[in-house]
Structure formats: C-alpha cells, structure tokens
Backbone bond lengths (Angstrom), bond angles and torsions (degrees), N, CA, C in turn:
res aa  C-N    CA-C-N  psi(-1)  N-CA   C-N-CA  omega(-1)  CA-C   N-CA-C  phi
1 X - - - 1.452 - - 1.524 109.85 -
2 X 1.478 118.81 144.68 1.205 120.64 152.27 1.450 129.53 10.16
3 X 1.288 152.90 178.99 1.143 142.23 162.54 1.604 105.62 -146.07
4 X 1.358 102.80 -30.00 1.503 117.46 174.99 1.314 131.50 -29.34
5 X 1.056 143.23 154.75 1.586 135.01 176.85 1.786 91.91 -139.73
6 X 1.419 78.98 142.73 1.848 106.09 -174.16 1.197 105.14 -64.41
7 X 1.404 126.08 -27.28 1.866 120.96 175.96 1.318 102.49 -70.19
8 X 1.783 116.05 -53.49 1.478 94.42 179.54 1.565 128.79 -60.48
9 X 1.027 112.87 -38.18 1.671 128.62 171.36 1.672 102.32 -40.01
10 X 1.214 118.35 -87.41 1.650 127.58 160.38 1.654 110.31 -9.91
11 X 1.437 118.46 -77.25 1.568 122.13 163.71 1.295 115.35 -35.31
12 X 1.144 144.18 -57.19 1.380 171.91 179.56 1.964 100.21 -33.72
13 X 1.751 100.50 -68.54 1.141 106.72 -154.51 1.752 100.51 -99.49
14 X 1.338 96.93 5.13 1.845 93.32 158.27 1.319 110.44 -116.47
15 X 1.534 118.15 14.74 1.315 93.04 174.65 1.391 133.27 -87.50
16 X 1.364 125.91 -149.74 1.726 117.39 173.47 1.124 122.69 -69.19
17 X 1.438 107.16 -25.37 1.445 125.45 -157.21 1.419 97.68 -86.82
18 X 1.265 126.59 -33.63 2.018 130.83 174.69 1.479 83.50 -71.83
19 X 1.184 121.66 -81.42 1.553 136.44 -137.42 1.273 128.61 -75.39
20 X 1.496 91.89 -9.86 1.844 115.67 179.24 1.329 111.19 -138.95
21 X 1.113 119.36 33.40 1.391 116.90 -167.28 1.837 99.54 -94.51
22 X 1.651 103.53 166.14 1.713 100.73 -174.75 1.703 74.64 177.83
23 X 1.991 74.19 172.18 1.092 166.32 -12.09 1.158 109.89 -80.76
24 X 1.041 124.80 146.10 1.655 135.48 -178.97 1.773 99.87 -82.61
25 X 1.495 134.94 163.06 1.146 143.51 -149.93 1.131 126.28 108.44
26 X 2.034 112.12 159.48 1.134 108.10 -170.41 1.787 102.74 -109.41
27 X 1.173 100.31 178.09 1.779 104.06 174.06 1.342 113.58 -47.65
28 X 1.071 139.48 117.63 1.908 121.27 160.67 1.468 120.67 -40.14
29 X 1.359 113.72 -31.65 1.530 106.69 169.71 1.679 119.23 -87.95
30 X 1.427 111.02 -71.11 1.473 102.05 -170.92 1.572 107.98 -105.67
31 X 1.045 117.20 94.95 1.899 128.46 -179.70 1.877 107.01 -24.17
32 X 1.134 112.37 -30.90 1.453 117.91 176.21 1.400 128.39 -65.98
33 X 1.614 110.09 -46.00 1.314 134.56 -176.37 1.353 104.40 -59.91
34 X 1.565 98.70 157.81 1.588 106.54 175.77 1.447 92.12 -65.14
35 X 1.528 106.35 159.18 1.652 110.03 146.56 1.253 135.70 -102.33
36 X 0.907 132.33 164.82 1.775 126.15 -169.33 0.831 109.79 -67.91
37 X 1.210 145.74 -10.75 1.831 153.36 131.49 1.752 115.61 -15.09
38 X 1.661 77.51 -67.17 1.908 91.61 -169.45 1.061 105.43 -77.80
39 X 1.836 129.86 -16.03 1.352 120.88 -170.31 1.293 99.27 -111.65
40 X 1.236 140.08 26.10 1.806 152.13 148.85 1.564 91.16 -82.77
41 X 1.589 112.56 -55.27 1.813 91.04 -178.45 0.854 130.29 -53.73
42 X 1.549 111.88 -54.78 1.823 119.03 -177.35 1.597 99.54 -46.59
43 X 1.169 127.31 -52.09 1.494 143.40 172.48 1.807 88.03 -10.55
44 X 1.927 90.60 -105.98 1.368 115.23 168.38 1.347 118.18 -24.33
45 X 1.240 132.93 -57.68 1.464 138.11 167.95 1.578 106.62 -30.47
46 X 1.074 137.22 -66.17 1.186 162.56 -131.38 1.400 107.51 -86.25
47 X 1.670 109.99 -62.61 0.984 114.48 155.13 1.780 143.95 -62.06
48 X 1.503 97.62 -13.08 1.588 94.60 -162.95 1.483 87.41 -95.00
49 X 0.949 117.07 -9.73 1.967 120.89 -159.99 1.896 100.15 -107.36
50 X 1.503 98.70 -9.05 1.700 93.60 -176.65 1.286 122.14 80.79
51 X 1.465 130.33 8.45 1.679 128.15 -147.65 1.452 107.18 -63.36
52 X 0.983 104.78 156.84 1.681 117.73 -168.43 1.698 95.46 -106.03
53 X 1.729 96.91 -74.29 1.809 98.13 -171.89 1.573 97.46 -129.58
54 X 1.450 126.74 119.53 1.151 155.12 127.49 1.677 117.48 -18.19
55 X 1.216 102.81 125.92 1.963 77.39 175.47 2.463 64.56 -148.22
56 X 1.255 97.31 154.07 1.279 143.58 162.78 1.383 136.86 -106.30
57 X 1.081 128.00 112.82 1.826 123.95 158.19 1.560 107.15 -99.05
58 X 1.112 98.81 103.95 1.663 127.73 -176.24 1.810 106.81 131.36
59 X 1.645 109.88 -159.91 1.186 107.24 159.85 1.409 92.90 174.88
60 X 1.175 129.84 168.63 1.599 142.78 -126.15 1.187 138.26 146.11
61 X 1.829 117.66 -150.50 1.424 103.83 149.65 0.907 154.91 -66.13
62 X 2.232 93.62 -21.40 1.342 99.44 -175.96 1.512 114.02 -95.45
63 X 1.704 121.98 10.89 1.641 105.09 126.88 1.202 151.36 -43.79
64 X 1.423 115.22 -54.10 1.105 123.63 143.20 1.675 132.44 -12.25
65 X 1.642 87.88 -61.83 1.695 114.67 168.98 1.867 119.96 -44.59
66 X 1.225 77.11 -61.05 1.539 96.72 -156.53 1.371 96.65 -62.79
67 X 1.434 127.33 -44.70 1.613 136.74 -165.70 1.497 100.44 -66.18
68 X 1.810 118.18 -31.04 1.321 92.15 159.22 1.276 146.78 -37.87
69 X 1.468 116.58 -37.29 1.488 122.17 -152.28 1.668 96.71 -128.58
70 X 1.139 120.99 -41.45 1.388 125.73 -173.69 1.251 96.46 -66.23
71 X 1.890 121.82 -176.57 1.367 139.97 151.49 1.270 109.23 -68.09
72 X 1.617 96.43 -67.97 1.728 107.88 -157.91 1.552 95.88 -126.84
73 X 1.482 104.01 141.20 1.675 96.24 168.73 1.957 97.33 -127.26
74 X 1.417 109.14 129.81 1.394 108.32 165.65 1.915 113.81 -93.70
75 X 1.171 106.64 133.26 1.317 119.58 -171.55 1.686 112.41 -108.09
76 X 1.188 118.81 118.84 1.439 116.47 176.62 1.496 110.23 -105.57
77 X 1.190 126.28 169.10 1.364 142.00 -164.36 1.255 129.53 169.92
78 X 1.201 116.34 144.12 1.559 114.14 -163.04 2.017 104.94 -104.52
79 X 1.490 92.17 -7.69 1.304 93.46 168.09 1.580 141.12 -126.56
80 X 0.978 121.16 134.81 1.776 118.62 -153.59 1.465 102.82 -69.16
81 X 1.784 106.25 -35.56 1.589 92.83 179.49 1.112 134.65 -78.25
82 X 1.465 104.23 -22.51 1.596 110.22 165.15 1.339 138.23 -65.00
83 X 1.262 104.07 -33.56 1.720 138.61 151.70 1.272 109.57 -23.83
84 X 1.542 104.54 -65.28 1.683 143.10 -169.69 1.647 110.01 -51.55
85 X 1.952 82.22 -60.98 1.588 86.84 168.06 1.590 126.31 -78.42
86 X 1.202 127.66 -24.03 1.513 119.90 173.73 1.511 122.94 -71.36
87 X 1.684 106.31 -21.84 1.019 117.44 172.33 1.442 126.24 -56.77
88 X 1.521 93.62 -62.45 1.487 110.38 161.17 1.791 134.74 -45.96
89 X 1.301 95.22 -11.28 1.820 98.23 -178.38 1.859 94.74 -105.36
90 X 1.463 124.65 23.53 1.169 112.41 -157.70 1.829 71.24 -117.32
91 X 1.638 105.29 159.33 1.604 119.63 174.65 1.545 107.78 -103.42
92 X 0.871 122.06 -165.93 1.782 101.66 -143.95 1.690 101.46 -97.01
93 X 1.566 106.63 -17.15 1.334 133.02 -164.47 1.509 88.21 -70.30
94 X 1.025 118.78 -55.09 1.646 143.39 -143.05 1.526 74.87 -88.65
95 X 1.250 118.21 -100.22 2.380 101.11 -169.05 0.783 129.67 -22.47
96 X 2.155 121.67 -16.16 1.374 126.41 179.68 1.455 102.16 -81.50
97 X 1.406 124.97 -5.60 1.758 109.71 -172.70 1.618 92.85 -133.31
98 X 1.620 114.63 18.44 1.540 92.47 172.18 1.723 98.00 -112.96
99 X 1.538 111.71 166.43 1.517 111.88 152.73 1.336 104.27 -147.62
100 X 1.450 85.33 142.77 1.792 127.94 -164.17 1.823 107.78 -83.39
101 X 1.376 116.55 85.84 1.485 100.73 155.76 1.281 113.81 -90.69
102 X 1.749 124.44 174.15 1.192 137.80 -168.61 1.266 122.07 -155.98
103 X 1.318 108.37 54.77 1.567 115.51 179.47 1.201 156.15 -98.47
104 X 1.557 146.53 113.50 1.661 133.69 -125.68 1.452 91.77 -79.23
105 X 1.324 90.95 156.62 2.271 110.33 -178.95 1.862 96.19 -69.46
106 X 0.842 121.48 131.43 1.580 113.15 156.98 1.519 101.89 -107.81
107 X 1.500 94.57 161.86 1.762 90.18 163.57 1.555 120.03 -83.40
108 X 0.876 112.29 145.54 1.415 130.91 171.87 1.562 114.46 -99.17
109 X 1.824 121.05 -163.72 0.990 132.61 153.04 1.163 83.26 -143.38
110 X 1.982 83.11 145.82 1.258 117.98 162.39 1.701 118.87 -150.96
111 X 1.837 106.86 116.52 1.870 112.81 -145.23 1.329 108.95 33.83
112 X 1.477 120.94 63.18 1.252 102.29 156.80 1.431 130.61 87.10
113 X 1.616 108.03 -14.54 1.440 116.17 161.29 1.301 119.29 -122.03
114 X 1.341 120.11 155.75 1.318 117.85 -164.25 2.176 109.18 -74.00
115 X 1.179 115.27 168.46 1.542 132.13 158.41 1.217 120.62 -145.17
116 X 1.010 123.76 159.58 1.309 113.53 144.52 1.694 126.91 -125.89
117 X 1.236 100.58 149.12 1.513 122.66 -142.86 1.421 118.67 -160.65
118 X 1.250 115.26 139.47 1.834 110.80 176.23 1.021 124.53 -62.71
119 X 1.002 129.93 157.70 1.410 148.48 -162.48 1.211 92.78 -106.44
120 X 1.614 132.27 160.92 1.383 135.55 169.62 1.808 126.55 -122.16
121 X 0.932 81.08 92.33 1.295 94.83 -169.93 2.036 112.28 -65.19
122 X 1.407 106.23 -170.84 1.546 91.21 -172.54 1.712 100.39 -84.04
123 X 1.048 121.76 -21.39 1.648 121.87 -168.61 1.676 90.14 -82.69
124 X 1.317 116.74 -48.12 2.144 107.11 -179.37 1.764 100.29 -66.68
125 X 1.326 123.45 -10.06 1.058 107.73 174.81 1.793 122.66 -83.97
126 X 1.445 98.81 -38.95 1.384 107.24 176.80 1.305 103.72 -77.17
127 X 1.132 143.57 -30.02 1.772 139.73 -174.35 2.021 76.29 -58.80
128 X 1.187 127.23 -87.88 1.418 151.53 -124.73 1.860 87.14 -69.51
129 X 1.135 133.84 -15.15 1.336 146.37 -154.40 2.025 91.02 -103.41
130 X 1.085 103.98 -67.09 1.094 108.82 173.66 1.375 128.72 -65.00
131 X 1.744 135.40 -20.84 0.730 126.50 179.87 1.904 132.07 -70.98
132 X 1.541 123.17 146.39 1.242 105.01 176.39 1.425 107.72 -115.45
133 X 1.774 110.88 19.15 1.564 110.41 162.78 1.598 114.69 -130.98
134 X 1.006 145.95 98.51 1.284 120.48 175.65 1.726 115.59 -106.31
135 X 1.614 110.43 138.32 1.392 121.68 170.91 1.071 143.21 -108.30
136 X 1.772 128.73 103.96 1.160 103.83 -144.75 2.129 102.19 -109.06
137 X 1.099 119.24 119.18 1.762 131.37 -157.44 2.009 91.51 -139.76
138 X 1.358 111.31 19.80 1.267 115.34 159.29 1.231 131.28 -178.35
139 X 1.265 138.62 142.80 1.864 116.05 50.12 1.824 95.25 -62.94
140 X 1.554 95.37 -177.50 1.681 71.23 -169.66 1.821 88.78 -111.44
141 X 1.174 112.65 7.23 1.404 106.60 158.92 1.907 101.76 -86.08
142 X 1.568 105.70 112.64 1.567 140.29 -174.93 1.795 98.28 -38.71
143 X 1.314 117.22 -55.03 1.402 125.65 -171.55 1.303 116.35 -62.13
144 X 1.098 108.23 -43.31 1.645 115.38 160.84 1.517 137.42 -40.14
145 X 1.255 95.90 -31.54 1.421 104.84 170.67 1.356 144.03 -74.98
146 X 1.499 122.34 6.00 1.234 135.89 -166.78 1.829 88.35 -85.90
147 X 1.463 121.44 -41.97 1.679 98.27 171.26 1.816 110.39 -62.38
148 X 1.133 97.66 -58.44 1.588 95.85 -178.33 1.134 127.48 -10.20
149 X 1.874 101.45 -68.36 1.741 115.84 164.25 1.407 109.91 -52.28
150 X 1.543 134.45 -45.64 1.671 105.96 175.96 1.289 122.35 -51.17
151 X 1.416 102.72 -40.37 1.655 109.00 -170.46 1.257 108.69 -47.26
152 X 1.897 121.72 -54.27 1.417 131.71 -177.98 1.777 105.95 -63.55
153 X 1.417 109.43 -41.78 1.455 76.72 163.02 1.292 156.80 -122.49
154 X 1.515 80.58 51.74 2.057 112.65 -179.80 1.364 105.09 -78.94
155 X 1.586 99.74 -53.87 1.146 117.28 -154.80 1.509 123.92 -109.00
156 X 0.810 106.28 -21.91 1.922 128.55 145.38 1.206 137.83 -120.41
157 X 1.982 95.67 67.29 1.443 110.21 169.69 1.531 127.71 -60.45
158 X 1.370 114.37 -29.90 1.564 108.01 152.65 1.211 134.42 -88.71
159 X 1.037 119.74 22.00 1.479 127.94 -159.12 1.754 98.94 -103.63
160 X 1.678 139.26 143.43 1.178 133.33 167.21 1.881 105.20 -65.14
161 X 1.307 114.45 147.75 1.479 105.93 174.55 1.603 99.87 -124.87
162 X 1.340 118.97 138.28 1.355 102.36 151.56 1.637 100.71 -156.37
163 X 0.917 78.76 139.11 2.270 128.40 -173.27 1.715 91.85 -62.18
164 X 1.226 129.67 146.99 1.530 138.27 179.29 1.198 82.07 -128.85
165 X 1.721 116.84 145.15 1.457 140.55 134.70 1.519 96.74 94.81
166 X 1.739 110.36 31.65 1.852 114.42 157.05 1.396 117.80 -39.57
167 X 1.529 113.62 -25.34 1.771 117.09 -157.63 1.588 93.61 -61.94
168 X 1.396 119.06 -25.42 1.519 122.56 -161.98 1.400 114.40 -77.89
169 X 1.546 120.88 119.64 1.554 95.76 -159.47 1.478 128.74 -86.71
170 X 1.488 104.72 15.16 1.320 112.65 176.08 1.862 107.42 -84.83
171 X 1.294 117.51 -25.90 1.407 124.61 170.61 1.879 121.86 -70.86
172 X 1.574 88.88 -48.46 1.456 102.86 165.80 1.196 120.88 -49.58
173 X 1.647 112.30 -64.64 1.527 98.30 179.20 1.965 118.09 -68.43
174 X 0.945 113.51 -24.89 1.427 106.71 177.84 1.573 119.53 -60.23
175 X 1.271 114.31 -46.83 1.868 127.96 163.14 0.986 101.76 -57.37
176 X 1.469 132.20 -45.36 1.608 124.47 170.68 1.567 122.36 -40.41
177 X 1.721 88.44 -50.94 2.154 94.25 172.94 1.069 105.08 -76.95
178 X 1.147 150.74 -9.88 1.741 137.78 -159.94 1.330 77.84 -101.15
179 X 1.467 148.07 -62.57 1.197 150.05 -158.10 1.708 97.92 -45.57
180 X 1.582 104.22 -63.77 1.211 112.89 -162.69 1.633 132.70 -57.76
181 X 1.568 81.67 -25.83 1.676 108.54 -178.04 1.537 101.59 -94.99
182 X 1.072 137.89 -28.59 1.498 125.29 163.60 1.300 104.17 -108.31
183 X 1.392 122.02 108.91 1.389 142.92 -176.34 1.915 102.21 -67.30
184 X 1.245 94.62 -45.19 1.629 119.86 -148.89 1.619 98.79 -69.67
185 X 1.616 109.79 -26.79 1.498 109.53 -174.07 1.499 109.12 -89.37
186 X 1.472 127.41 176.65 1.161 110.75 -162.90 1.967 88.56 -131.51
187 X 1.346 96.49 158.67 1.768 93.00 -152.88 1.587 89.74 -154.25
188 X 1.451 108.58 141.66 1.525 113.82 165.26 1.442 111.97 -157.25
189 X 1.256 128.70 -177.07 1.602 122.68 -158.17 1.716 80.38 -151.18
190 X 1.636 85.37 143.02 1.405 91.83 -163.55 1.504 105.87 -147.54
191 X 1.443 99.86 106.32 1.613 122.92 -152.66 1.850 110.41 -73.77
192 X 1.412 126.90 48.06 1.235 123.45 -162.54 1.712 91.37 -144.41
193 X 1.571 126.83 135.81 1.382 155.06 161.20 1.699 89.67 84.56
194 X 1.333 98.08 -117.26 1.974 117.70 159.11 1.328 128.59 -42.27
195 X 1.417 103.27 -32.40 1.739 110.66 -147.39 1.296 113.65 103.03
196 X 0.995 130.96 124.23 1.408 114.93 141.64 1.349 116.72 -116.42
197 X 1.400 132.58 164.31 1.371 124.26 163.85 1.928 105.33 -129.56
198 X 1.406 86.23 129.70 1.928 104.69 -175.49 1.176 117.47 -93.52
199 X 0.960 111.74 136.62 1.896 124.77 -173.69 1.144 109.66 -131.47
200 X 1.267 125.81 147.50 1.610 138.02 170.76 1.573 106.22 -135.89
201 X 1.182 125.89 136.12 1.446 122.03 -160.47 1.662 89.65 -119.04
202 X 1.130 114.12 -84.82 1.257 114.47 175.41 1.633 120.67 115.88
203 X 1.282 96.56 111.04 1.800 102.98 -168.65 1.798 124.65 -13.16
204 X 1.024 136.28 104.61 1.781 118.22 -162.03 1.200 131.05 78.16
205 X 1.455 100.81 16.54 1.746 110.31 166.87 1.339 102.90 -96.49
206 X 1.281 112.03 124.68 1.676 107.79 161.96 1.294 121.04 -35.73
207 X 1.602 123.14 158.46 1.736 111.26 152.83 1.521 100.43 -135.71
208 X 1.408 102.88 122.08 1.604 121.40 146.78 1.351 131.04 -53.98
209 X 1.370 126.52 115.77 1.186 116.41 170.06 1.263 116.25 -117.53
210 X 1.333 152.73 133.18 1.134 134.77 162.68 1.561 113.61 -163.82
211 X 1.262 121.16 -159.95 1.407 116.33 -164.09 1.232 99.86 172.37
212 X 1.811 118.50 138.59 1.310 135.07 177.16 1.603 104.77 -60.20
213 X 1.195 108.88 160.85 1.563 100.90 168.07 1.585 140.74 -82.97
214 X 1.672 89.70 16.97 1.706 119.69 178.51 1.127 93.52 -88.88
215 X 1.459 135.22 -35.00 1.506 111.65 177.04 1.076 110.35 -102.44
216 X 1.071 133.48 33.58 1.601 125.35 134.28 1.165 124.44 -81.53
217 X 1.522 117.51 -35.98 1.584 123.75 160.90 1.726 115.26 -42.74
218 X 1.416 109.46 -60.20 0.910 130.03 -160.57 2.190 89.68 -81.43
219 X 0.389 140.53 12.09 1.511 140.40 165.55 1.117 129.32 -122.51
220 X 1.614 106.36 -16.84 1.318 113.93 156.53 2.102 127.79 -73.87
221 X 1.670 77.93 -27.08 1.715 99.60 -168.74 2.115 93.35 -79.57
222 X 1.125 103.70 -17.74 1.687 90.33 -175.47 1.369 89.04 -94.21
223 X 1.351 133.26 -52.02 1.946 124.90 178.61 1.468 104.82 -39.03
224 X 1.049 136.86 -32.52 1.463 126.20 -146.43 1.711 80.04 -106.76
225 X 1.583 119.66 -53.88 1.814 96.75 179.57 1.403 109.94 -58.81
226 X 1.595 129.62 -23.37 1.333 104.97 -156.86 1.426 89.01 -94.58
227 X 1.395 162.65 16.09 0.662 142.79 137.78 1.609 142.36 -75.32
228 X 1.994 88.43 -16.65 1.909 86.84 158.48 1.094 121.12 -94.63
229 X 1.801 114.93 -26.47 1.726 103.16 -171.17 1.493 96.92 -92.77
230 X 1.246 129.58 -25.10 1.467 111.94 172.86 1.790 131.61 -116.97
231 X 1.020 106.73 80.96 1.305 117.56 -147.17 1.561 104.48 -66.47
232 X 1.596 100.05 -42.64 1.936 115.15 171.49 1.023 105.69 -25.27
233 X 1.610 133.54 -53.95 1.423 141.10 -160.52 1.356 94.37 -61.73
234 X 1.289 134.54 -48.68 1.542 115.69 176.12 1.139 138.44 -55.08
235 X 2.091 113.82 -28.15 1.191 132.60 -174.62 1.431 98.84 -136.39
236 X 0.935 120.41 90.17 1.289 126.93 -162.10 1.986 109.50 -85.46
237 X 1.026 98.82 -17.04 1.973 112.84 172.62 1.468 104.27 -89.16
238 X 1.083 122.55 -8.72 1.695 127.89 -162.67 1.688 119.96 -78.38
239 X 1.592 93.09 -20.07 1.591 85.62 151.74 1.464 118.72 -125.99
C-alpha cells in the first residue's frame, strides 16, 4: 500500500512547485517528449512527496526521470518496441528497480464513445494499488486519456496523479469536470513542459464520473478521425 500521508500530499499540491511551476514548452528535439522542465518536476515531485514506487502509463524519459528519485518505477505500454527502446537507454542499476509491462490498447467505453485503452488486469491492478506516484503520458493519442485518469483514480486513491499534455483543450476541459464534479478531491494545473494537472483522490472519497451528452458527440468525432489519420494507434508495432 501507499506509504504517503495526506498532510504531505496537501503540502505538496499547494506548494510553489504545483502552483508556480514553469516554463511551459516543448523539447527542441522531439515535440512529443517530456521536456527537461517537466522532468525537473517529476524530479522535485518525487522527492518532496517521498515516493516509494512510481508506476507510469507510457514510458520514456520520464523513466529515466522518475528512477531518479523513486525506488521502483513500473512502466506500461502497449508497445514492445518502445518498451525495447526505453529499456535500452536505462543503466543496468536503473533495470534492477524498473518493471516492464507490455500490454495491447483495447477499446473500451467511455460516456458512450468508444477509446482505446488498457484493460486492467490483476498484476495492472496491484502495480496501480501500490503506487505513491502515478503518470499518465498515454495512450499517446491525448483524448484518450480521460479513461486512463479514471482507472488511476479507482485504483490509486492514495496515490499523487498527474495527467501530461493539459495545454490541450480537449484534456483541460475534461479535468476541469472531474475536478468540478468531485469537490472532495484535491486538483491543480500545473503550468510547466505540457501541463500537467494533479489530483489526489483519497482513500473513501467517492468518484463522479460523468459527461454532458456533447461529449459523446464530440468523442465519437475524434475516434472516427483517429482512426483514419492515425491508424498506428491501432497497431502500434506496425511500423
């Protein structure tokens, strides 16, 4: 379980470092990647909160990141080569405290329109149970992620969460309603790389989910583009 304590969490998400954090921007090399901005927070994050085990949906630099400060970080992914490759930029010290899942997106529902998204199996459940950081930087199509975030905070109600690529305003406003609709959880937007926005739910807080019936329209209309202009997202090993 968790190790965290709700005072530090509370401290955490009013401090300078949530509430004043910067510069906003992307990598100079790959526009996708964290930037050394956002991966100084997770840094800082990591440390000011004490984290024990890290768990991720995606994986990258800010593996790399996270293994700074954490013990163990578990990394999920829907793709083996990417896996392959993040693995590979890790030093041998660093593979001894990470573990590698690798699991395909299925579709889901979410209000009524389709995603696709992992499934949770009993091993993504116990990683996500145990964690006292979770990061969410996938599917790496941005829209997709509004299940993701339930999943993290079903299942890691004590756990810190924070969402990558808020700047996007289809993400923004959705964390905006989850915020709004669970009063009880505690939520901030945090103006440094992507954005992120941080949540803490907290063991025995209800969670609201819901959604007007404009975003089901509107979630159906991004499934149907992301399936012609980005087809990879379906077969994600395919090139």
């Amino acid at each position: 379980m968790p190790m965290l304590q709700s005072s530090v969490i509370a401290g955490f998400i009013e401090s300078p470092l949530v509430r004043h954090s910067g510069p906003p921007g992307d990598d100079p090399v790959a526009w996708a990647a964290l930037p050394d901005a956002a991966l100084d927070f997770l840094v800082a994050a990591c440390c000011q909160l004490g984290v024990i085990n890290a768990f991720e949906f995606g994986s990258g630099r800010s593996t790399g990141a996270l293994l700074k400060a954490a013990q163990t970080v578990t990394s999920l992914e829907n793709s083996a080569l990417w896996m392959e490759r993040t693995v590979g930029a890790l030093t041998e010290e660093q593979k001894a405290r990470h573990h590698a899942l690798v699991r395909p997106l299925r579709r889901h529902w979410c209000h009524l329109y389709p995603v696709l998204d992992w499934t949770v199996d009993a091993e993504l459940r116990r990683c996500l149970e145990s964690a006292d950081l979770v990061l969410i930087d996938a599917p790496f199509h941005p829209a997709f992620r509004e299940r993701t975030l339930r999943t993290a905070l079903l299942h890691s109600p004590e756990a810190v969460i924070a969402l990558d690529d808020t700047r996007i305003p289809t993400l923004a406003r959705f964390c905006d309603r989850i915020a709004a609709d669970n009063p009880a959880m505690r939520h901030a937007r945090v103006a440094v790389g992507h954005g992120f926005d941080v949540f803490y739910r907290g063991r025995g807080v209800p969670l609201r989910w819901e959604a007007p019936p404009v975003e089901t329209l509107k979630g159906w209309r991004r499934y149907l583009l992301a399936r012609k202009y980005a087809p990879s997202l379906f077969h994600p090993d395919s090139g």
